[in-house]
Chimera marker file (.cmm) of the C-alpha trace (Angstrom):
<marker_set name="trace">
<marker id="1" x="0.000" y="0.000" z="0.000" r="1" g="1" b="0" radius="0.5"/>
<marker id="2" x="2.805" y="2.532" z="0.906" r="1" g="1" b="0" radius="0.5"/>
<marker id="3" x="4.298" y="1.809" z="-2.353" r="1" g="1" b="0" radius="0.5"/>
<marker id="4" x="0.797" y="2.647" z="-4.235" r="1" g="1" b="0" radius="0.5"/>
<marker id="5" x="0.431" y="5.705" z="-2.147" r="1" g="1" b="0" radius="0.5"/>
<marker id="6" x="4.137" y="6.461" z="-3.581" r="1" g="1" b="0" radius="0.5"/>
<marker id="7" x="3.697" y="6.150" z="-6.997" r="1" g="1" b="0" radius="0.5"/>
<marker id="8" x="0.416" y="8.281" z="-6.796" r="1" g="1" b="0" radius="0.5"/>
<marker id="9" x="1.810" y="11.043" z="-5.244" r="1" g="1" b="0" radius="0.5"/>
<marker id="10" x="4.876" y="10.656" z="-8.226" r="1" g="1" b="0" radius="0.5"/>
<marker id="11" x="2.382" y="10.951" z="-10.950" r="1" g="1" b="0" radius="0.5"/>
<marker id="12" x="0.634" y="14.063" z="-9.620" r="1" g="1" b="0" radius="0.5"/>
<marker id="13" x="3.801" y="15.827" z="-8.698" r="1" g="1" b="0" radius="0.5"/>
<marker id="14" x="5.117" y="14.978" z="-11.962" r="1" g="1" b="0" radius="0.5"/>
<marker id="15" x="3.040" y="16.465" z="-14.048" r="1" g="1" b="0" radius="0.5"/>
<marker id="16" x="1.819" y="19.547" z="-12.127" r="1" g="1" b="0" radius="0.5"/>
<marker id="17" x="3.675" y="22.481" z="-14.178" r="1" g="1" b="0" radius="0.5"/>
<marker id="18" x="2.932" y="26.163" z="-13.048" r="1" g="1" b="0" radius="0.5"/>
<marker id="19" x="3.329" y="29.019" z="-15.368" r="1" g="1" b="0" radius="0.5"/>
<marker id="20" x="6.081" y="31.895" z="-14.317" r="1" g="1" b="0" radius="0.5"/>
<marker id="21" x="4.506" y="35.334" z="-14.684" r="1" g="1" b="0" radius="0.5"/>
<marker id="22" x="2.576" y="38.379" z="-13.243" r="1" g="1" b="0" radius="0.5"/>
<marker id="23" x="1.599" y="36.133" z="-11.070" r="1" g="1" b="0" radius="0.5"/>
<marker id="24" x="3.839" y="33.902" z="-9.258" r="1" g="1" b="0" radius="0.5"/>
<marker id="25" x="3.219" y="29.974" z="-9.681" r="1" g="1" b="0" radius="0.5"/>
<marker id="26" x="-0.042" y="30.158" z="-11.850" r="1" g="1" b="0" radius="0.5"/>
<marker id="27" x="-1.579" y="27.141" z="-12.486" r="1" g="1" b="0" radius="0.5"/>
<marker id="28" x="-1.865" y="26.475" z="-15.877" r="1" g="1" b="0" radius="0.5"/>
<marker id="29" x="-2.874" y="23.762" z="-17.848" r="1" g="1" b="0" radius="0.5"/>
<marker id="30" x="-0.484" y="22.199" z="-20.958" r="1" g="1" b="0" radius="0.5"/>
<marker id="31" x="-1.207" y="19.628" z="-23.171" r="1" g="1" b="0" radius="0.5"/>
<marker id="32" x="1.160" y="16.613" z="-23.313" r="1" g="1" b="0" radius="0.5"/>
<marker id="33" x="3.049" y="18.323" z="-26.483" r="1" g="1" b="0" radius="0.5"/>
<marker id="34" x="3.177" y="21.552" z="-24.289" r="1" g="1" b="0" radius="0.5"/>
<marker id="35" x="5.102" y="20.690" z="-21.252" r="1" g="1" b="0" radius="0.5"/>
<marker id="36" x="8.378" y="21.054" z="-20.433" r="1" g="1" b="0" radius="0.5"/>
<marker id="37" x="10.516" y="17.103" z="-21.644" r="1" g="1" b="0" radius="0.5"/>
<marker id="38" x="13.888" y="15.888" z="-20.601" r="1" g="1" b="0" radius="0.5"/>
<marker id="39" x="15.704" y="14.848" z="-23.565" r="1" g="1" b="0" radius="0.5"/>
<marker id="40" x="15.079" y="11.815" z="-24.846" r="1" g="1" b="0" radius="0.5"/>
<marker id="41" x="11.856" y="11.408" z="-22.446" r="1" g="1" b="0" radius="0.5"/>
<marker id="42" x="10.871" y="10.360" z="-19.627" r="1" g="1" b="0" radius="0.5"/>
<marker id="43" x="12.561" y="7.123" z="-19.554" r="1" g="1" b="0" radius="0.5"/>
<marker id="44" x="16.034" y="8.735" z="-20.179" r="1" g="1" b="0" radius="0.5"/>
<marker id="45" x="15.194" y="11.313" z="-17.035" r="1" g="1" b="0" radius="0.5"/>
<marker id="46" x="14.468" y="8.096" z="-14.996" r="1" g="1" b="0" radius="0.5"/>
<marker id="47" x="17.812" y="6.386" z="-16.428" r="1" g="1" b="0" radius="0.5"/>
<marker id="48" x="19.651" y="9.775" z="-15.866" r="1" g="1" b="0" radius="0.5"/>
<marker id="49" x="18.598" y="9.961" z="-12.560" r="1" g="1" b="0" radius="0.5"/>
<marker id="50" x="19.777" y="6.128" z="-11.676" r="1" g="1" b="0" radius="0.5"/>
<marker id="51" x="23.076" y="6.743" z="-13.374" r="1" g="1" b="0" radius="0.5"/>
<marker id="52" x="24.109" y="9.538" z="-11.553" r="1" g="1" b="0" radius="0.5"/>
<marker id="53" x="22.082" y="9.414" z="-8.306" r="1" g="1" b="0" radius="0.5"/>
<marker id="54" x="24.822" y="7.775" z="-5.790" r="1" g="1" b="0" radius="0.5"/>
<marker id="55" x="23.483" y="6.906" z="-2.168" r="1" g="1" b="0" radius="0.5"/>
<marker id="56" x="24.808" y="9.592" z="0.105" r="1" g="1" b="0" radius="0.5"/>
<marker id="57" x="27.487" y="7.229" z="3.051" r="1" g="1" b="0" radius="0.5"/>
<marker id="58" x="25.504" y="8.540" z="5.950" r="1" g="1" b="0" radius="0.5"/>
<marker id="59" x="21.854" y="7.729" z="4.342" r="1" g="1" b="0" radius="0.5"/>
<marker id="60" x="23.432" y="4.269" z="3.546" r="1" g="1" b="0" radius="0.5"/>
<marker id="61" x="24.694" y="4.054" z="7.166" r="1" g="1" b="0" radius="0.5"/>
<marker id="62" x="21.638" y="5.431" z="9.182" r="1" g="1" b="0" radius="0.5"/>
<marker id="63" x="19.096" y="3.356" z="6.481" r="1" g="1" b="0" radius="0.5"/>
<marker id="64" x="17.528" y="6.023" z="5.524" r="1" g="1" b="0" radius="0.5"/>
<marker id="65" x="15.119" y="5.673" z="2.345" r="1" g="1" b="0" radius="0.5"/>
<marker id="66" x="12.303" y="7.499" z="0.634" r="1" g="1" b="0" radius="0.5"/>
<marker id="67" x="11.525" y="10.634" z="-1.622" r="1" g="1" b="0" radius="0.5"/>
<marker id="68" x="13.000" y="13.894" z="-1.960" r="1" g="1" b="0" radius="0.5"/>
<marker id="69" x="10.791" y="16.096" z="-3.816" r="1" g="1" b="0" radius="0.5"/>
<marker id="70" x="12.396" y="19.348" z="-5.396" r="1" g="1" b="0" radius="0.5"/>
<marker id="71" x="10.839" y="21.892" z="-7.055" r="1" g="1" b="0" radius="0.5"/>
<marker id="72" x="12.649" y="23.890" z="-9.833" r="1" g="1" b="0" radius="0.5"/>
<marker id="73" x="11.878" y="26.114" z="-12.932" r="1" g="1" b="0" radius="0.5"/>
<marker id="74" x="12.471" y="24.980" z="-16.883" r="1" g="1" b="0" radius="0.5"/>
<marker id="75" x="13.412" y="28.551" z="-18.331" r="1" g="1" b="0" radius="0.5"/>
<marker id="76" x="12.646" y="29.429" z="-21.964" r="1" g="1" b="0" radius="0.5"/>
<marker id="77" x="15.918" y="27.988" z="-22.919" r="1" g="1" b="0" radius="0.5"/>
<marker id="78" x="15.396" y="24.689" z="-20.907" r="1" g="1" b="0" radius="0.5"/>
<marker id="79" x="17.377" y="25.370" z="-17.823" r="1" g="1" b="0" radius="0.5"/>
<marker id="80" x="16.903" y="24.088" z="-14.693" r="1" g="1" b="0" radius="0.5"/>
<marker id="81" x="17.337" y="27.099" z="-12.415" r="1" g="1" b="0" radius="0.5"/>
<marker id="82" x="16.077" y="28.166" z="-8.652" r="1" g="1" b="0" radius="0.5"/>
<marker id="83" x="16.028" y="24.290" z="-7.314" r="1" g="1" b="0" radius="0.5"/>
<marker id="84" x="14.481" y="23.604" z="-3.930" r="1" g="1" b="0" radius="0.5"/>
<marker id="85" x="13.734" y="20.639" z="-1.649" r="1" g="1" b="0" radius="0.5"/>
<marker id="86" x="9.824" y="20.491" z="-0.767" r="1" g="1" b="0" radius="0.5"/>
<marker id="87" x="10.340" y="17.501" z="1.288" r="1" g="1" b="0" radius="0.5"/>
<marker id="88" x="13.394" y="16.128" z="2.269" r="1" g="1" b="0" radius="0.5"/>
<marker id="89" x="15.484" y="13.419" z="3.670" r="1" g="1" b="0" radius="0.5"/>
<marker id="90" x="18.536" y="14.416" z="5.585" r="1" g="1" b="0" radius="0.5"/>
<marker id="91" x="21.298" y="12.062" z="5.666" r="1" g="1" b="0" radius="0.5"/>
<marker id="92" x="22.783" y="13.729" z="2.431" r="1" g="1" b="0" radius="0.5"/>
<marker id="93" x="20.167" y="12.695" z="0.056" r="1" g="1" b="0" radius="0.5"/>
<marker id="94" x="18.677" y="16.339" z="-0.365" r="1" g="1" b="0" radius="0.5"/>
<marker id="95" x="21.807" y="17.740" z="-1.374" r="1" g="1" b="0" radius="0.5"/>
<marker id="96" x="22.634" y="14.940" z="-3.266" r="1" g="1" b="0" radius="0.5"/>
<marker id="97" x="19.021" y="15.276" z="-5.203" r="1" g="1" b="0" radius="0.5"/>
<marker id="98" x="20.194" y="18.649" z="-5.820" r="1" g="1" b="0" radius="0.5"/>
<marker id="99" x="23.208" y="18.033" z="-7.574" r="1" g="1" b="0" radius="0.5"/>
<marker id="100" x="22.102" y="15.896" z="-9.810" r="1" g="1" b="0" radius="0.5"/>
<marker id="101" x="19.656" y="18.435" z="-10.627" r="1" g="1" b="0" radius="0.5"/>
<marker id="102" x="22.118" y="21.213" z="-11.138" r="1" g="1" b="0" radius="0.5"/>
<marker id="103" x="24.043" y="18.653" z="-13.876" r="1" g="1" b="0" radius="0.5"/>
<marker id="104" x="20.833" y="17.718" z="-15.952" r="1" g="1" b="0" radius="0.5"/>
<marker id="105" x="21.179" y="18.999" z="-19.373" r="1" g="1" b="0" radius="0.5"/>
<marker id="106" x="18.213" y="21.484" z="-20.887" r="1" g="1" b="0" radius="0.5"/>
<marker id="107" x="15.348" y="20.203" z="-21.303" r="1" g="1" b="0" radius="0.5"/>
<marker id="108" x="12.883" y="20.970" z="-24.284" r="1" g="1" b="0" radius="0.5"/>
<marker id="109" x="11.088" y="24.313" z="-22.849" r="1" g="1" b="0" radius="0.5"/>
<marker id="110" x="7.281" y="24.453" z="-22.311" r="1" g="1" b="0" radius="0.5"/>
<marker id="111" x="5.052" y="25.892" z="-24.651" r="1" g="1" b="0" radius="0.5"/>
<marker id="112" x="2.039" y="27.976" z="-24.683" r="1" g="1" b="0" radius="0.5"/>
<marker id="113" x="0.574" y="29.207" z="-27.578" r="1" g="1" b="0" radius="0.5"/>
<marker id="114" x="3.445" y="28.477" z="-29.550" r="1" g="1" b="0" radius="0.5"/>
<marker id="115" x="5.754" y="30.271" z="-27.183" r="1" g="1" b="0" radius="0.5"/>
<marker id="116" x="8.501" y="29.068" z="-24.566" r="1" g="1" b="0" radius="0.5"/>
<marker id="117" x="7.674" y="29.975" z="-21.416" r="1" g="1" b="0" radius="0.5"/>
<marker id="118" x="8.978" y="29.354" z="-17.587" r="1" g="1" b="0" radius="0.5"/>
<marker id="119" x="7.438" y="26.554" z="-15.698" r="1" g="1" b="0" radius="0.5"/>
<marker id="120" x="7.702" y="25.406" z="-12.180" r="1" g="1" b="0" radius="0.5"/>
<marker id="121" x="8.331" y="21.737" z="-12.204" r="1" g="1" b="0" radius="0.5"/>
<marker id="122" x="8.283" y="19.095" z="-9.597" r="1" g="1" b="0" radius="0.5"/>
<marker id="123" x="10.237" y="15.790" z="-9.725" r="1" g="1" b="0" radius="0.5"/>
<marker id="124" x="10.415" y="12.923" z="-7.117" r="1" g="1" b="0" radius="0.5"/>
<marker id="125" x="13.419" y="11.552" z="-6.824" r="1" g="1" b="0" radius="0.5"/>
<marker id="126" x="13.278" y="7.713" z="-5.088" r="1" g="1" b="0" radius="0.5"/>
<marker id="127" x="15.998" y="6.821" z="-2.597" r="1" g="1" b="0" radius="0.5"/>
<marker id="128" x="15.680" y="2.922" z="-2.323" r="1" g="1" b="0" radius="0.5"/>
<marker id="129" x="18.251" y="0.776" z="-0.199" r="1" g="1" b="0" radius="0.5"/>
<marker id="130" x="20.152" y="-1.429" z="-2.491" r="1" g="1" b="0" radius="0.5"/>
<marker id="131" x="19.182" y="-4.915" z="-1.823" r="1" g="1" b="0" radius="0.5"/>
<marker id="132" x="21.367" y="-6.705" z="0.769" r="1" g="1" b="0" radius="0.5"/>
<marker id="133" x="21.895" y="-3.608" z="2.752" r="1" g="1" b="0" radius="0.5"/>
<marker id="134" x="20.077" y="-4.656" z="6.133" r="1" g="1" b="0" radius="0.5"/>
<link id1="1" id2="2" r="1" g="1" b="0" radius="0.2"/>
<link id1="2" id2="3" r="1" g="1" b="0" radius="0.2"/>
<link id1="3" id2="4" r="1" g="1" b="0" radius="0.2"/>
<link id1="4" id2="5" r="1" g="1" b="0" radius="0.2"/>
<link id1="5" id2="6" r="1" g="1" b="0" radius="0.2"/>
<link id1="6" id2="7" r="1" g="1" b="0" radius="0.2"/>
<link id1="7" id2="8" r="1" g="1" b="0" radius="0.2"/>
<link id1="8" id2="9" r="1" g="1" b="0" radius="0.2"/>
<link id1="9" id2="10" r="1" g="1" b="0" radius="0.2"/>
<link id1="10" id2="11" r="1" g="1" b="0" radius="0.2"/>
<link id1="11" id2="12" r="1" g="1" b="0" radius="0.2"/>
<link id1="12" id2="13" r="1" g="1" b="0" radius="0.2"/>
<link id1="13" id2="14" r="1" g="1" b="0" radius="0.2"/>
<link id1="14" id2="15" r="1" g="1" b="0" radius="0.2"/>
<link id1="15" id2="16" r="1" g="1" b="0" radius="0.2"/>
<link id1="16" id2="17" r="1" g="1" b="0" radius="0.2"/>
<link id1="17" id2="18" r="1" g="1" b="0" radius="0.2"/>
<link id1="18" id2="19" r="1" g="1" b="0" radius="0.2"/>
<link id1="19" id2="20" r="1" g="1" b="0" radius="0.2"/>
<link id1="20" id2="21" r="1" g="1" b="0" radius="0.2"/>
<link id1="21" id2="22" r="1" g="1" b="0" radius="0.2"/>
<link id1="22" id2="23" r="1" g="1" b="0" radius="0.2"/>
<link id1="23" id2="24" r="1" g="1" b="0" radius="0.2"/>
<link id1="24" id2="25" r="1" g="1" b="0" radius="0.2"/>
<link id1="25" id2="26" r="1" g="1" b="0" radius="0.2"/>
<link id1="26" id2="27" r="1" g="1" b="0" radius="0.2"/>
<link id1="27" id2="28" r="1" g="1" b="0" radius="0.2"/>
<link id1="28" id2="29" r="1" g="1" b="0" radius="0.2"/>
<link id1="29" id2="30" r="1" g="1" b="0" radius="0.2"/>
<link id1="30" id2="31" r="1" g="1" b="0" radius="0.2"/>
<link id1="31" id2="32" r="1" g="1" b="0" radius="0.2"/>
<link id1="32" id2="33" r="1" g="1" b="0" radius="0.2"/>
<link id1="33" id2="34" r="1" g="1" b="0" radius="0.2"/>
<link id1="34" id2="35" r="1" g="1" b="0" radius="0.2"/>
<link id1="35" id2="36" r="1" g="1" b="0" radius="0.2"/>
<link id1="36" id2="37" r="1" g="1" b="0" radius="0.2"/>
<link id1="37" id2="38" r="1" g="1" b="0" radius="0.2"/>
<link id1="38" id2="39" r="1" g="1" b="0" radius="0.2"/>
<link id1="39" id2="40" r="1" g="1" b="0" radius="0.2"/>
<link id1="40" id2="41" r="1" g="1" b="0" radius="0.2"/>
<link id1="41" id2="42" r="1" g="1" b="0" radius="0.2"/>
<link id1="42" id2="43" r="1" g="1" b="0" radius="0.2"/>
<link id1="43" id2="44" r="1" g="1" b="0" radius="0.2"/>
<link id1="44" id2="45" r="1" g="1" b="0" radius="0.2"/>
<link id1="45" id2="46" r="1" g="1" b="0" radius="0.2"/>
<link id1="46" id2="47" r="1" g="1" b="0" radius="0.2"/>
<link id1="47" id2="48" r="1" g="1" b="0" radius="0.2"/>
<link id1="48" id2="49" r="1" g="1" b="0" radius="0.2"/>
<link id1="49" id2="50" r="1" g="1" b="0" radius="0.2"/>
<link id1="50" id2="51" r="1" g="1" b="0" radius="0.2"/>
<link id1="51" id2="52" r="1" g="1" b="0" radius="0.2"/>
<link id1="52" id2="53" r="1" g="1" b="0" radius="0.2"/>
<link id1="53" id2="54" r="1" g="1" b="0" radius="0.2"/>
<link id1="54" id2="55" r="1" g="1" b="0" radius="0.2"/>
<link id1="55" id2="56" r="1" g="1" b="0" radius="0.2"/>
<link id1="56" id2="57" r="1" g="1" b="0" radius="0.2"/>
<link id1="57" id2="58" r="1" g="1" b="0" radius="0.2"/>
<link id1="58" id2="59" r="1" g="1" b="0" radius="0.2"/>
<link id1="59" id2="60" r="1" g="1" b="0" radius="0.2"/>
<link id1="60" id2="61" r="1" g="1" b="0" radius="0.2"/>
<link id1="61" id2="62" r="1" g="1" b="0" radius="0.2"/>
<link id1="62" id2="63" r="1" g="1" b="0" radius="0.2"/>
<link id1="63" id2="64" r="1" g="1" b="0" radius="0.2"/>
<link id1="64" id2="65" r="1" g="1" b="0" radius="0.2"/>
<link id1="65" id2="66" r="1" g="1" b="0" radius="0.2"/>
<link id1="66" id2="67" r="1" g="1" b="0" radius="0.2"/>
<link id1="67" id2="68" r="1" g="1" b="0" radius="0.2"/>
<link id1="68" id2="69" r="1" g="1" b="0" radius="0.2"/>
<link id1="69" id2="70" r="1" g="1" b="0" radius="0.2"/>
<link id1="70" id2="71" r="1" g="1" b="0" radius="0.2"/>
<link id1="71" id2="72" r="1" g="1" b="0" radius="0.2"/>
<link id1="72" id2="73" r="1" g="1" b="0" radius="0.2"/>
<link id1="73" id2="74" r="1" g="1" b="0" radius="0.2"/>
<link id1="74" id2="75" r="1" g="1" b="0" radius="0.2"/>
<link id1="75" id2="76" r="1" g="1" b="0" radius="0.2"/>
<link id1="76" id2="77" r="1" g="1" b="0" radius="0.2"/>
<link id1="77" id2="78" r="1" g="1" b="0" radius="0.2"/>
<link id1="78" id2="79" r="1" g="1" b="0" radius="0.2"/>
<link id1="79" id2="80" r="1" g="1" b="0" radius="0.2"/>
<link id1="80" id2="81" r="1" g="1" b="0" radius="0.2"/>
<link id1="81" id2="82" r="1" g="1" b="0" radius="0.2"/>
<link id1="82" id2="83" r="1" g="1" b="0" radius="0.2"/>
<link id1="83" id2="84" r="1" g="1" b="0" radius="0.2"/>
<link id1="84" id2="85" r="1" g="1" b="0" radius="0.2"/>
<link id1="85" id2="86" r="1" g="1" b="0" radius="0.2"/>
<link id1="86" id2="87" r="1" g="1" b="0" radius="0.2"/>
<link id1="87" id2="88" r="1" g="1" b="0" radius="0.2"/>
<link id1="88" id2="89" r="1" g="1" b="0" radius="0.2"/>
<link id1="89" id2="90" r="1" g="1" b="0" radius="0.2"/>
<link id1="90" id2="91" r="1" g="1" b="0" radius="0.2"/>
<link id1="91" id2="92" r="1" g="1" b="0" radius="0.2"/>
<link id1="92" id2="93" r="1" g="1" b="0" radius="0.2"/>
<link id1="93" id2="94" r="1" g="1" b="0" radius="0.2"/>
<link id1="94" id2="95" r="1" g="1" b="0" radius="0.2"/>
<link id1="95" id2="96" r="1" g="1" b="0" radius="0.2"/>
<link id1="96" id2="97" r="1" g="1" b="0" radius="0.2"/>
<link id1="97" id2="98" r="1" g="1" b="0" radius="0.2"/>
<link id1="98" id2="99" r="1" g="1" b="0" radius="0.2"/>
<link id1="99" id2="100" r="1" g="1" b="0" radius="0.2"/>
<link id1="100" id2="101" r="1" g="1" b="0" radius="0.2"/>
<link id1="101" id2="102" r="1" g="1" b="0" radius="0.2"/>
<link id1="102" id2="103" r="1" g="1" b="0" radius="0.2"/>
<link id1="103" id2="104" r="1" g="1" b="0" radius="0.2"/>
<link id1="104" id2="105" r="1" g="1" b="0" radius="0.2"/>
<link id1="105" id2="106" r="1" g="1" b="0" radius="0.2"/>
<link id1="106" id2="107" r="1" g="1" b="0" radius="0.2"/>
<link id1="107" id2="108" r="1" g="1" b="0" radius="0.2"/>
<link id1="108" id2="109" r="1" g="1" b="0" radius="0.2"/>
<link id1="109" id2="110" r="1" g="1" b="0" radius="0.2"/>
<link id1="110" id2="111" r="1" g="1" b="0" radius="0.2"/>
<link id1="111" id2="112" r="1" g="1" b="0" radius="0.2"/>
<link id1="112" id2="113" r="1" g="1" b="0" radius="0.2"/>
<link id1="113" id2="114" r="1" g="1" b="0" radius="0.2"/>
<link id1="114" id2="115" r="1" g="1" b="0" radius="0.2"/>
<link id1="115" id2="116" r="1" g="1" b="0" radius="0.2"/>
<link id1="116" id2="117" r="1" g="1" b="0" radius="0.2"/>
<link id1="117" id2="118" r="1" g="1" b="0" radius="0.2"/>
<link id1="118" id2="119" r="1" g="1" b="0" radius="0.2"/>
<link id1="119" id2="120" r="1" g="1" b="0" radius="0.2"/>
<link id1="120" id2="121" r="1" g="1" b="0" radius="0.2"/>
<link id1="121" id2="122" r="1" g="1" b="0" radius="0.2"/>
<link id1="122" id2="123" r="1" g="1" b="0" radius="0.2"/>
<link id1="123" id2="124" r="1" g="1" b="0" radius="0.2"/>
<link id1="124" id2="125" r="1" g="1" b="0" radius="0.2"/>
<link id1="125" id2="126" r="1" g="1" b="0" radius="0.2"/>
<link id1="126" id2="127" r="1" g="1" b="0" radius="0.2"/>
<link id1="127" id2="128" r="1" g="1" b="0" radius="0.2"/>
<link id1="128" id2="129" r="1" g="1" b="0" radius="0.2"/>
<link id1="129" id2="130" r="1" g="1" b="0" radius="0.2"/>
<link id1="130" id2="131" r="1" g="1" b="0" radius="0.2"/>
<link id1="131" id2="132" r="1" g="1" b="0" radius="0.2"/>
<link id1="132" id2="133" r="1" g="1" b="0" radius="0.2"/>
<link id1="133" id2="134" r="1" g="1" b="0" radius="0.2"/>
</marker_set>
């Protein structure tokens, strides 16, 4: 069940993009071929994220496990830029969520209308215990 709960929660955060304007964090709503897209998808986020995601030593020491969810914004250009932690895990895996962040390449901008704009973007990022760690 926690697991279900988990992967809920994922696909609502994932796809909840705000506008950046007048008005800060505007809701608005984007078609599939409007939002912001890693390159290559979302599979090559996910495999991006397991190939350069390392377990921080103290999370791996103190067991620690679960989501970090940061919140960032796509610029025109693609850029990841302003990246915070909306829930966090201590033990090193915020900051090491973060960093991973920083080093993603740009992403293929949102669209509205024809035009790039700014979004606000939140991604889950999963820290599971490797098996054979207990």
């Amino acid at each position: 069940m926690k697991h279900f709960i988990a992967f809920i929660l994922i696909l609502f955060l994932q796809f909840e993009v705000h506008a950046q304007g007048a008005l800060k964090d505007v809701p608005v709503n984007l078609t599939e071929k409007e939002k912001p897209v890693f390159p290559g998808g979302e599979r090559e986020l996910r495999k991006y994220l397991a190939l350069n995601l390392r377990y921080p030593n103290a999370a791996l020491e103190n067991k620690v496990e679960g989501y970090v969810i940061l919140c960032f914004k796509i610029n025109v250009e693609g850029k990841v830029e302003d990246i915070k932690v909306l829930k966090g895990l201590g033990s090193g895996c915020d900051e090491e969520a973060i960093r991973v962040a920083r080093k993603m390449p740009h992403w293929e901008p949102a669209h509205k209308d024809g035009k790039a704009i700014e979004v606000v973007y939140y991604l889950p990022i999963d820290f599971e215990l490797p098996s054979g760690s207990d």
